[in-house]
C-alpha positions as CSV (number, residue, x, y, z in Angstrom):
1,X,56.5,-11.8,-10.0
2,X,52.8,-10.9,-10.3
3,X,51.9,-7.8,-9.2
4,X,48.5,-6.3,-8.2
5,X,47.7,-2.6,-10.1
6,X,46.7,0.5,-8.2
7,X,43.0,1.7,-8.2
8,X,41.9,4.2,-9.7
9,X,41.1,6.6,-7.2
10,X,44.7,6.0,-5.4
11,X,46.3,7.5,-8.8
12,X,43.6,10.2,-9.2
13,X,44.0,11.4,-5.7
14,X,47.3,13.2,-5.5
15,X,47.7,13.0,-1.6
16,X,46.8,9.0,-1.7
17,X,48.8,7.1,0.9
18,X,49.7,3.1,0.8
19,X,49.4,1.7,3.8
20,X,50.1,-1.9,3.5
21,X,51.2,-4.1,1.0
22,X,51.7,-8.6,1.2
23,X,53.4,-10.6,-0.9
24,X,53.4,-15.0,-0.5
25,X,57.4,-15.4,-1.0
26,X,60.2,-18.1,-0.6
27,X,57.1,-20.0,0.9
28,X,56.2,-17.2,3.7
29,X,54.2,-13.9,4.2
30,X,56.1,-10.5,3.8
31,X,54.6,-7.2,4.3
32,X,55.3,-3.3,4.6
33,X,53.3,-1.1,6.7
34,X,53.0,2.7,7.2
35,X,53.4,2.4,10.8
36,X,52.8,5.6,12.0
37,X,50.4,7.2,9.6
38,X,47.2,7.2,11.7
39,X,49.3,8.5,14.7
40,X,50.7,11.3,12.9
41,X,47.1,12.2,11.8
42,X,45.8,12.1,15.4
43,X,44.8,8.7,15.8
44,X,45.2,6.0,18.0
45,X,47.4,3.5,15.2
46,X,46.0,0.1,16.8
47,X,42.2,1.2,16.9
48,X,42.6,2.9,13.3
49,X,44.2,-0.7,11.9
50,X,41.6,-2.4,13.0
51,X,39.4,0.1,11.2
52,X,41.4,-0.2,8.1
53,X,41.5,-4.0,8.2
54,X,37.8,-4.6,8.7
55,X,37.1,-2.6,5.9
56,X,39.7,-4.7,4.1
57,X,37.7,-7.7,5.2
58,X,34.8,-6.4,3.7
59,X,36.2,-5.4,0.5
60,X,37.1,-9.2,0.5
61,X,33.4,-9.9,1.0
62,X,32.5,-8.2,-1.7
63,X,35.3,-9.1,-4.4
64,X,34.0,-12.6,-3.4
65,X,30.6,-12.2,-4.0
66,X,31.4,-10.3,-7.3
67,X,33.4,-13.1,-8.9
68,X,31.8,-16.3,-6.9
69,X,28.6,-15.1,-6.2
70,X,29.0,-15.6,-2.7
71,X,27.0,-13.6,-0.5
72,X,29.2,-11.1,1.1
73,X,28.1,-11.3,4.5
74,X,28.8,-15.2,4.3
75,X,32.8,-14.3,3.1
76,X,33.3,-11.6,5.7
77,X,31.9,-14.1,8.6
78,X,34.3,-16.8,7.3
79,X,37.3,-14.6,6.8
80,X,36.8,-13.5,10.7
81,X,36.4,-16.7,11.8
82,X,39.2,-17.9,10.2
83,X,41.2,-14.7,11.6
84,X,40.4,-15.3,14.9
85,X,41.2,-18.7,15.1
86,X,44.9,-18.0,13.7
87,X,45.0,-15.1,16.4
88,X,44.4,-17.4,18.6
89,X,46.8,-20.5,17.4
90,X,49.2,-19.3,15.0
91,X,49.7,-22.0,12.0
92,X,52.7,-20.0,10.6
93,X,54.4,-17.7,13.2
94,X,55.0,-14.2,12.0
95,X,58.2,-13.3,12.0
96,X,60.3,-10.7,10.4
97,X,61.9,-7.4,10.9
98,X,60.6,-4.2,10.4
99,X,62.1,-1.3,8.5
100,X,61.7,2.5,8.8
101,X,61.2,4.4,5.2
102,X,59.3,4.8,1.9
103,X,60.8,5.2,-1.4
């Protein structure tokens, strides 16, 4: 299992939530999310997602142009692309279950 570690500013910041996390297992995608976070807070959860995952997008961008030297802007415009196409015709079907609680 290879794991991922947790910034920096996650561990200094004592009211730090995790609001997603993927893992590429037994040849598929599987994921927890903190459904219900943003809603709790006030916000609409579908709008704030799509917040949170285009600045994910972007930090993608940037990782990319850090190690690759890849211009950012050229990473984020593929990775939507890309995104939008699968919206549209899924390649892998996502399917799963979802399950309420946090350790």
């Amino acid at each position: 299992m290879r794991t991922l570690v947790i910034p920096p500013a996650a561990k200094r910041d004592e009211n730090s939530v995790q609001m997603l996390s993927a893992w590429i297992a037994e040849r598929g995608l599987h994921c927890t999310l903190n459904i219900g976070f943003f809603e709790a807070a006030g916000h609409t959860e579908a709008k704030a997602w799509g917040i949170l995952l285009a600045d994910l997008v972007r930090h993608i961008g940037n990782a990319v142009a850090e190690e690759r030297g890849t211009p950012a802007n050229e990473t984020v415009a593929a990775v939507t692309a890309s995104m939008q196409s699968e919206l549209d015709t899924s390649t892998s079907g996502a399917v799963g279950e979802f399950h309420v609680g946090h350790d």
